[in-house]
C-alpha positions as CSV (number, residue, x, y, z in Angstrom):
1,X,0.0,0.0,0.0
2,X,1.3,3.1,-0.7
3,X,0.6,6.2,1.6
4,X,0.9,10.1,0.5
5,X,2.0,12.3,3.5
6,X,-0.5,14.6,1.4
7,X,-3.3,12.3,1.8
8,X,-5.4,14.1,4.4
9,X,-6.8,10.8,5.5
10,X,-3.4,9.3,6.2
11,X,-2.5,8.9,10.2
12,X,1.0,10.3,10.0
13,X,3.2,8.7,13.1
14,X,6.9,8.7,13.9
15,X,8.9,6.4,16.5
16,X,11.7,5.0,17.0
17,X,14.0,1.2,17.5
18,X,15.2,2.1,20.7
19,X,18.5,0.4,21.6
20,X,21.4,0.4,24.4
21,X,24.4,-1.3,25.0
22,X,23.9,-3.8,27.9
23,X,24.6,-2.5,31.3
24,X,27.3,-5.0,32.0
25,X,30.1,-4.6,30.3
26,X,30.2,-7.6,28.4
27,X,30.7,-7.0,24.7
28,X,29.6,-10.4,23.4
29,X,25.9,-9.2,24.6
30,X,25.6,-6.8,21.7
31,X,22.2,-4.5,22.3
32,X,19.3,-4.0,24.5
33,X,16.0,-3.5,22.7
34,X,13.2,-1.5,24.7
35,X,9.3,-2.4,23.7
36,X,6.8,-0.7,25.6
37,X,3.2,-1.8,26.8
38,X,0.3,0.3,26.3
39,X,-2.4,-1.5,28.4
40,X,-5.4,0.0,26.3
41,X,-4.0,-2.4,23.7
42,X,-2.2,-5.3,25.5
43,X,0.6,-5.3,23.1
44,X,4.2,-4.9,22.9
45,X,5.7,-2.4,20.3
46,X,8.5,-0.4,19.5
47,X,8.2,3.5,21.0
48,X,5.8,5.6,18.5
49,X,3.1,8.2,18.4
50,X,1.0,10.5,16.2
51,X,2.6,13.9,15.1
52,X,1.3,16.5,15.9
53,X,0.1,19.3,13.2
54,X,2.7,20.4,11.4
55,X,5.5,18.2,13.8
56,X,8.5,17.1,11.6
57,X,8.8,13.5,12.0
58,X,11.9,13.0,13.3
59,X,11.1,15.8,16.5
60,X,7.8,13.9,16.7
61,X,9.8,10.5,17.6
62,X,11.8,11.9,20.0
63,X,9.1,13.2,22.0
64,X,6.9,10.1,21.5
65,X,10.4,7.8,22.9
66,X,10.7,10.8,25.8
67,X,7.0,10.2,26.7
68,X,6.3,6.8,26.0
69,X,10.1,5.6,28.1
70,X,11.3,8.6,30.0
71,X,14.4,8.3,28.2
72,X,16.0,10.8,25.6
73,X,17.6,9.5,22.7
74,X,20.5,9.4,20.0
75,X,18.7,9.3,16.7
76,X,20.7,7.3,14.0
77,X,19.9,5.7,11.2
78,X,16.4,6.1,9.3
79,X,14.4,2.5,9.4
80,X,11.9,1.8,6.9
81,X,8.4,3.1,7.1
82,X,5.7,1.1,8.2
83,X,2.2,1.7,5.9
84,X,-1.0,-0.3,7.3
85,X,-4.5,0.5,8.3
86,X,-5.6,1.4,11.6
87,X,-9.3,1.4,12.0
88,X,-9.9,1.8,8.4
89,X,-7.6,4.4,8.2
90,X,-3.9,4.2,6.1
91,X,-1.4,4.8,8.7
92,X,2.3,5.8,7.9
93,X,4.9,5.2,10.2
94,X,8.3,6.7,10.4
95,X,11.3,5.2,12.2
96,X,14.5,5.6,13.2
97,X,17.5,3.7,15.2
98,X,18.0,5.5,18.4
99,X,20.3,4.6,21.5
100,X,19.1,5.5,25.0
101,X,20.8,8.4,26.7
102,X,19.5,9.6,29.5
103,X,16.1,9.3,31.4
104,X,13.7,6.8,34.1
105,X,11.1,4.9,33.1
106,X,8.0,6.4,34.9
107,X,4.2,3.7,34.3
108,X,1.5,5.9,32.9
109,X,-1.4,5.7,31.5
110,X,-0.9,5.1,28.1
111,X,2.2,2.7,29.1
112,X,2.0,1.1,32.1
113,X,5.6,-1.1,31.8
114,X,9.0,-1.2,29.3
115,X,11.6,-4.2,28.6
116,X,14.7,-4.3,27.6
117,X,15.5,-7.0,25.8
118,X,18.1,-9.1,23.5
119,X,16.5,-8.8,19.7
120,X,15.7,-12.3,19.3
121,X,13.3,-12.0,22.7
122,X,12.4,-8.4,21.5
123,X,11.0,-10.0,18.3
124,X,9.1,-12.9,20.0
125,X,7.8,-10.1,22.5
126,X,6.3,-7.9,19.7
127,X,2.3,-8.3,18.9
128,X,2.5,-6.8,15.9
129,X,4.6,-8.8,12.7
130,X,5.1,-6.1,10.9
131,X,7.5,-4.5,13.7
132,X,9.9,-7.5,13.8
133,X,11.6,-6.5,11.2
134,X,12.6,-2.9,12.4
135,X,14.5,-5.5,15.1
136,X,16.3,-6.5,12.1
137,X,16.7,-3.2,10.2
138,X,18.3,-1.8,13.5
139,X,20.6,-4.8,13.7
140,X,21.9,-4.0,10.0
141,X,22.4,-0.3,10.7
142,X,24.1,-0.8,13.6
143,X,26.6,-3.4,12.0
144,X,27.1,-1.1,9.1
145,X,28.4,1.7,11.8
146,X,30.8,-1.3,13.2
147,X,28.1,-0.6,16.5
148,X,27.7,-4.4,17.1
149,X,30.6,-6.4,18.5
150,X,31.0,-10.0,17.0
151,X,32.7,-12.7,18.8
């Protein structure tokens, strides 16, 4: 399906891949993947949100990664774009690799709990099929920057 950021019907949406480096200091672990929980949905998905009017996409992620985790992030690499509907309506979905800075995970109301997680338990946590691969689009951005460590 292809999606017009012109189409006034089209949800537009930003988020991001959300990665760290493990807290311990073992380099064999590779990355830390955060999914979030939204309770309204019981699902598991990557950090994302509508824009708001007139929001550039990339600002829009941040803030949706700031609210939805408490952390502040590193964008990196661009991911590719999700299209699908949601409730009838085409929905376009903009993502980007991001490493966790700084920030505290607060619950709220729209998500009540986050995990970090290795990718493959990230992409057996995630509801949603279509966001397993943005586990493996982050993986093959962050090997291209040399960001992974292979033993």
């Amino acid at each position: 399906m292809t999606v017009h950021q012109d189409d006034p019907h089209t949800i537009l949406a930003a988020g991001c891949v959300l990665w760290r480096r493990p807290p311990t200091h073992h380099s064999d672990q590779g990355v830390e993947i955060c999914l979030v929980h939204r309770p309204k949905y019981d699902d598991w998905s990557h950090p994302k949100g509508k824009l708001k009017r007139g929001e550039d996409a990339l600002a829009g992620a941040r803030r949706e990664v700031r609210e939805e985790t408490g952390h502040d992030c590193a964008p990196g690499a661009a991911l590719p774009t999700a299209h699908y509907l949601a409730n009838g309506r085409p929905k376009q979905v903009s993502y980007w690799a991001a490493e966790a800075t700084t920030g505290t995970f607060t619950p709220n109301r729209e998500v009540d709990r986050i995990a970090w997680l290795t990718p493959p338990e990230a992409r057996a946590r995630l509801t949603q099929p279509r966001d397993r691969t943005l586990v493996d689009a982050l993986l093959d951005a962050l090997g291209a920057l040399g960001a992974l460590h292979t033993t």
